[in-house]
C-alpha positions, 0 to 999 in steps of 0.5 A: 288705574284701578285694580280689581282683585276677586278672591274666590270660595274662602270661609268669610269670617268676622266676629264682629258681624257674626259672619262665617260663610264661604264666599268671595269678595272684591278687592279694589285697589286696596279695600273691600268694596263687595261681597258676593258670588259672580264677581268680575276682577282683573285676577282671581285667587281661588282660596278654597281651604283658607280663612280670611278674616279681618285680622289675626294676632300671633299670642306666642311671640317670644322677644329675647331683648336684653339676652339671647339677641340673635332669638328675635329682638323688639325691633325684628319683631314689630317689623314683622307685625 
């Protein structure tokens, strides 16, 4: 079963075309497979206000292994990636 996802009036962002555009895209069944306006799915997610992007990476990770454990260990933090 196919599941169709719309996430709706997000800024698009991807450096990697130079795309920066508000717009909507259409999710199915894990991968985008249109971007566009008009798109029909089985649920929507109005995103105005937010961002979507390809990926984004925390530089401020802090791991405190060996010492000062309960801070966040190696192994807590690449779970959370």
């Amino acid at each position: 079963m196919t599941h169709r996802l719309v996430i709706a009036n997000a800024r698009l962002v991807d450096p990697a075309t130079g795309r920066d555009e508000r717009g909507s895209l259409l999710v199915e069944d894990d991968r985008i497979v249109r971007i566009g306006d008009d798109l029909q799915g089985d649920r929507t997610i109005d995103a105005r206000g937010a961002v979507l992007a390809p990926g984004l990476v925390d530089l401020s990770v802090r791991v405190r292994e060996p010492g000062d454990e309960h801070e966040g260990m190696l192994a807590s933090e690449l779970a959370a990636a």
